[in-house]
C-alpha positions in Angstrom: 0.0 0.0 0.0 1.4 3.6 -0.9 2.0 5.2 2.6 2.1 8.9 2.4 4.5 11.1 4.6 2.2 11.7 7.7 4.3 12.9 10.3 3.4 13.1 14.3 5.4 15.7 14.8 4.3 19.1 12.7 2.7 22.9 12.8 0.0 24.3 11.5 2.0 27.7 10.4 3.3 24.7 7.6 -0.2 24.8 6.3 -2.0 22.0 3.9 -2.2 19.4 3.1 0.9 17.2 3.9 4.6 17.7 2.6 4.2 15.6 -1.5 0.2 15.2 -1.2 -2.2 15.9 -3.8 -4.6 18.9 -3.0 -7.8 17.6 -5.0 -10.3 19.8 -2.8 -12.6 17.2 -2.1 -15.3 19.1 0.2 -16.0 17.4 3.9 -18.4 18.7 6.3 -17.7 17.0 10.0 -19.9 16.7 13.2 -19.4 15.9 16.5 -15.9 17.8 15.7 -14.6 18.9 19.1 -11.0 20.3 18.8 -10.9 19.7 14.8 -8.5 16.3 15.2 -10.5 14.4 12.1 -10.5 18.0 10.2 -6.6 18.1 10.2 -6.7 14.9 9.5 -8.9 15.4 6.3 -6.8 18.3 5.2 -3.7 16.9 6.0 -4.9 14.4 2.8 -5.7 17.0 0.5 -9.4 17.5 1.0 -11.2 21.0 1.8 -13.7 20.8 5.0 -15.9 23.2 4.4 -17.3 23.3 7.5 -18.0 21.5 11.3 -21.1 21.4 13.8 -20.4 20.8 18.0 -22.4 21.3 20.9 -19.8 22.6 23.3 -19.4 26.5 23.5 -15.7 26.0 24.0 -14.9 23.2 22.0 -16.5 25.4 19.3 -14.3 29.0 20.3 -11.0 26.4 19.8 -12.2 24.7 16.6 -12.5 28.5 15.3 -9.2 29.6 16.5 -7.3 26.8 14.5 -9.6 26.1 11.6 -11.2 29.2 10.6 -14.1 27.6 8.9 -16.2 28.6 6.3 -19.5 27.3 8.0 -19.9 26.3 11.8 -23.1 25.4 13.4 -22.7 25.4 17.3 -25.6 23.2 18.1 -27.1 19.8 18.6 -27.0 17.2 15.4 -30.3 16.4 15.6 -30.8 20.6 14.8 -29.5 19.9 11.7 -31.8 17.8 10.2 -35.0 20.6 10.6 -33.4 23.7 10.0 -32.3 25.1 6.7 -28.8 24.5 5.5 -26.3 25.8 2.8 -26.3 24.7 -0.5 -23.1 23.6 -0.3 -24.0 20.8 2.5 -25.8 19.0 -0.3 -22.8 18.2 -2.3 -20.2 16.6 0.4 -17.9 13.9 -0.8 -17.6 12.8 2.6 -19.4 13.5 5.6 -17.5 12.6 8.8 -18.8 12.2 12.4 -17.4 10.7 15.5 -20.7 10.4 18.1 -20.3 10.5 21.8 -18.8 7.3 22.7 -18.3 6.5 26.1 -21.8 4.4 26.4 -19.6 2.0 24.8 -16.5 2.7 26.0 -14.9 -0.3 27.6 -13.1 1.8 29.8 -16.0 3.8 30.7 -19.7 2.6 31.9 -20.3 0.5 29.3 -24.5 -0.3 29.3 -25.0 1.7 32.5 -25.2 4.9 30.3 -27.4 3.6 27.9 -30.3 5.0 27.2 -29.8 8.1 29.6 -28.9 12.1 29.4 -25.5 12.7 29.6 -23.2 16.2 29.9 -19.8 16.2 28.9 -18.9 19.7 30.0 -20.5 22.6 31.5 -22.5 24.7 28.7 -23.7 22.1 27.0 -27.4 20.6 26.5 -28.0 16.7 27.5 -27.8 14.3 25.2 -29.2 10.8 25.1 -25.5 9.6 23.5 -27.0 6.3 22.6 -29.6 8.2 19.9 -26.8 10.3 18.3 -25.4 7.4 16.0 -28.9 7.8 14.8 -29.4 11.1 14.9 -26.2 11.0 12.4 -27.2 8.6 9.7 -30.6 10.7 9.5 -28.3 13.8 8.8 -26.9 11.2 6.0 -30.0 10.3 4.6 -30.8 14.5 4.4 -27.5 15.0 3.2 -26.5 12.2 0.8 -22.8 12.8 1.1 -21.0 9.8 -1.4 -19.1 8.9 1.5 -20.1 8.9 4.7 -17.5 7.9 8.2 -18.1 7.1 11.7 -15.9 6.9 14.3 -16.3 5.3 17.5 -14.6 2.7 20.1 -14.0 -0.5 20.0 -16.8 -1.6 22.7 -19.1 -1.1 19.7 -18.0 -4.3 18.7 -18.7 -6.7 22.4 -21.2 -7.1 24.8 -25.0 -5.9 24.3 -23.4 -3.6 22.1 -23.3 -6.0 19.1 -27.3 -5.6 18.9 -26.7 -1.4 18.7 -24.3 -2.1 16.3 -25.6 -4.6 14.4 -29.2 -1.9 14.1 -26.8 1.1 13.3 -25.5 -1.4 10.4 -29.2 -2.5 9.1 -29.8 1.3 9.1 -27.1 3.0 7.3 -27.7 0.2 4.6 -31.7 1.0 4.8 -31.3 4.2 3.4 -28.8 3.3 0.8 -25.3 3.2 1.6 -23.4 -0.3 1.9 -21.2 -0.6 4.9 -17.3 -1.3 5.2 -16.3 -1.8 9.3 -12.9 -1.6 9.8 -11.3 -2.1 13.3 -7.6 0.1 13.3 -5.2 0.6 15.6 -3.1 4.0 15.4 0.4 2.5 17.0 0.3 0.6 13.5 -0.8 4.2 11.6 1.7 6.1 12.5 0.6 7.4 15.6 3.0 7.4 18.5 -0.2 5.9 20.8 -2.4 2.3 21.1 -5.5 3.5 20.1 -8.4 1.2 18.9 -11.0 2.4 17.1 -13.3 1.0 14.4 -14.4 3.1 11.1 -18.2 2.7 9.8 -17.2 3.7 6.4 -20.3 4.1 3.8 -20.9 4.3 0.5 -23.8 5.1 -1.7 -24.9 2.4 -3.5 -26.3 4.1 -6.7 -22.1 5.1 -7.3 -21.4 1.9 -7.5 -18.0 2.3 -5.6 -14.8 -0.7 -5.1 -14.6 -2.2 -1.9 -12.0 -0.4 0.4 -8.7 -2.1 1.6 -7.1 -0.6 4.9 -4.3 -2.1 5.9 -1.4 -0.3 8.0 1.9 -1.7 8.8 3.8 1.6 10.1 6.6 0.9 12.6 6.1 1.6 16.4 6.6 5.0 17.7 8.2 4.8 21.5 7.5 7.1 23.9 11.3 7.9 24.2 10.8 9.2 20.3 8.5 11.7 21.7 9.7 12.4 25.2 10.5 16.1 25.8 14.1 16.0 27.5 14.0 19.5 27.9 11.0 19.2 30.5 13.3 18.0 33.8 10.9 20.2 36.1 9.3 17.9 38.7 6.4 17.9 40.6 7.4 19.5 44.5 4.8 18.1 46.4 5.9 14.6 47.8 3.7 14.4 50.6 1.1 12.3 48.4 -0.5 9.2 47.4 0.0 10.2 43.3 3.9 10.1 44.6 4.1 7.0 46.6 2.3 5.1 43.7 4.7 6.6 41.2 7.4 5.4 43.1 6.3 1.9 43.5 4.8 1.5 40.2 7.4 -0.2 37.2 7.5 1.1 33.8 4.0 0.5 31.8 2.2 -0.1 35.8 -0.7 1.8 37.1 -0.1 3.5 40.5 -2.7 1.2 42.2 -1.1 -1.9 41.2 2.7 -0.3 42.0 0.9 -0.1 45.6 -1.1 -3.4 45.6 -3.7 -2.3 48.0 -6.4 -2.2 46.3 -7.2 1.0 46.2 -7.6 3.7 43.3 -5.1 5.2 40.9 -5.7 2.6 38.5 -5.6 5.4 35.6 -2.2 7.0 36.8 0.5 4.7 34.6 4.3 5.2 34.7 5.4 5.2 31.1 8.3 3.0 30.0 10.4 4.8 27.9 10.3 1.6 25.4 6.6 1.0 25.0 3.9 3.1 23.2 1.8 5.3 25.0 -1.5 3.8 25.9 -4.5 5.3 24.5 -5.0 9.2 26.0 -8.1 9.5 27.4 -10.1 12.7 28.4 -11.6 11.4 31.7 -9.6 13.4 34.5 -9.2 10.8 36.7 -6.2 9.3 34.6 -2.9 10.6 34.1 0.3 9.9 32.3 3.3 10.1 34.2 7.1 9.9 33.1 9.0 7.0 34.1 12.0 8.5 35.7 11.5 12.5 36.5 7.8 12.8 38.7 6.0 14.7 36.4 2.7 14.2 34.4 3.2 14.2 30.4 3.6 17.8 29.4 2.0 19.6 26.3 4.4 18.7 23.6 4.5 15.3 24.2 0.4 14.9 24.6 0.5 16.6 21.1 2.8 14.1 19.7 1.2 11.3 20.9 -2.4 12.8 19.6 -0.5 14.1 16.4 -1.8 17.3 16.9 0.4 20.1 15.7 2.5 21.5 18.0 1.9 25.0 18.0 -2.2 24.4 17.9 -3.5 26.7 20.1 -5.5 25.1 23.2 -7.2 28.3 25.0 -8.5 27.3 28.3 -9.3 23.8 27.3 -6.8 20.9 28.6 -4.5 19.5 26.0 -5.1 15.8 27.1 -8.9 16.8 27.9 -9.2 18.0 24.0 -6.6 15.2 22.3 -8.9 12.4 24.4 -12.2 13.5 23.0 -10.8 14.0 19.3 -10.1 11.6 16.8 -6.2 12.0 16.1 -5.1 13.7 12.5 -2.7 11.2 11.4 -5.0 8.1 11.6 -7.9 10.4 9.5 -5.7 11.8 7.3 -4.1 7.8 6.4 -7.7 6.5 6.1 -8.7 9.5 4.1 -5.9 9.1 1.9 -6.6 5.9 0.9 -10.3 6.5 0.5 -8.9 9.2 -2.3 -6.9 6.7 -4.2 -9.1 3.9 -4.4 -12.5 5.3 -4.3 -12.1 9.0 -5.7 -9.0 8.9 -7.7 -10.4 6.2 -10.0 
């Protein structure tokens, strides 16, 4: 498979797309877009996203800051299937969207949240996260993008969430797009970070488009590839629990277990400088921590592992609150790649 040049580690003063890619301008219009991580993604691969919807107020005054879009609508998804929208929404190559997910997140509640309001961050409205996946492939059906993608975790795929899945599936192929699930892991992308996630990619059946191949073989990105060894400033405060678990815990261990008593801390991890950061989450109860100077993960190495450019401008929001929730660039932009050359291309 032709791997472009995808790098981890870049700016967004460098602009777009990608050093040696094609820009062919194919328009995208993304939902659920939080901090813009699929919409570098897509530009990155040569494509021109025209525009982005969110819920969140803040999420929204970030997405602006870096993207500058051409449309934004700051409101809930199912909004956008009564109100009136621009022509241009009506002619999408692709339209992208990455519902809430931790319903079935198997590090999260799992089926305890299903079914029931949820609020991700202060400002928003609740939101039934389980209706949202639907809520999306209505927008599809009003929209009738050629491509349509989904992003969501890998719990989709165990548990009572087959039977979701399994009706999201019988949907999406009801009103007239046939259904590619891929199951990808970014450490194998490119991405210096294990993160699972599978990809509902759809196609409209009238085009009559190939069937997609995905397959990544990109060499393993260590933390020590990423580490910042200019950061040596450590945290003062020894008088805690988060320091007594850092100092038992071994490379790659949680706090909790580095203790063995049982108690909590499971999310705090000492990195080993030869291993791949695990997947960044944006639940604050979990923490990175560096294997042999007590400090948490700083900025530029949360960016790198999240391939978000390093000189993307956070505002007030938490870099590993806004990398967690977003779906990182360089695993978009490979899978949007390829969907050019094999489905577009051609």
């Amino acid at each position: 498979m032709n791997k472009p040049p995808f790098a981890y580690k870049w700016y967004l003063k460098d602009g777009y797309p990608a050093p040696n890619i094609e820009k062919h301008g194919l328009k995208v219009y993304t939902t659920f877009s939080c901090g813009g991580g699929s919409s570098m993604g897509y530009k990155l691969a040569g494509y021109n996203v025209i525009g982005a919807n969110d819920i969140d107020p803040q999420m929204t005054k970030v997405y602006q800051e870096n993207h500058k879009p051409k449309f934004y609508d700051l409101c809930p998804i199912g909004d956008l299937l009564t109100k009136d929208l621009p022509e241009e929404y009506y002619d999408l190559d692709i339209l992208d969207g990455s519902p809430p997910c931790s319903t079935f997140s198997i590090s999260g509640q799992r089926e305890k949240a299903f079914k029931k309001d949820k609020v991700f961050r202060e400002g928003q409205a609740k939101q039934v996260l389980s209706d949202l996946f639907f809520d999306w492939i209505k927008l599809v059906d009003k929209l009738n993008p050629k491509v349509a993608i989904a992003e969501n975790v890998k719990g989709m795929l165990f548990g009572n969430a087959k039977a979701y899945t399994s009706t999201v599936l019988k949907k999406i192929d009801k009103i007239g797009y046939d259904v590619q699930l891929f199951c990808l892991n970014g450490a194998s992308m490119g991405l210096p970070q294990k993160r699972e996630r599978i990809f509902f990619i759809c196609k409209r059946k009238d085009l009559n488009l190939p069937k997609l191949t995905l397959e990544f073989n990109e060499k393993p990105i260590l933390f020590k590839e990423i580490e910042d060894k200019d950061d040596i400033e450590e945290i003062k405060n020894r008088e805690t629990r988060t320091y007594k678990g850092w100092l038992a815990a071994k490379p790659d261990q949680s706090f909790r277990d580095g203790l063995g008593d049982g108690g909590s801390m499971f999310g705090y991890v000492k990195i080993s400088l030869n291993s791949i950061v695990r997947t960044l989450v944006s639940s604050n109860g979990t923490s990175e921590f560096h294997p042999t100077i007590f400090r948490k993960l700083n900025t530029i190495e949360i960016s790198q592992a999240g391939s978000f450019p390093l000189d993307y401008n956070y505002l007030d929001v938490s870099p590993e609150y806004l990398i967690g929730m977003s779906v990182p660039p360089v695993m978009t932009a490979q899978i949007a790649y390829q969907i050019y050359l094999q489905l577009f291309k051609q």
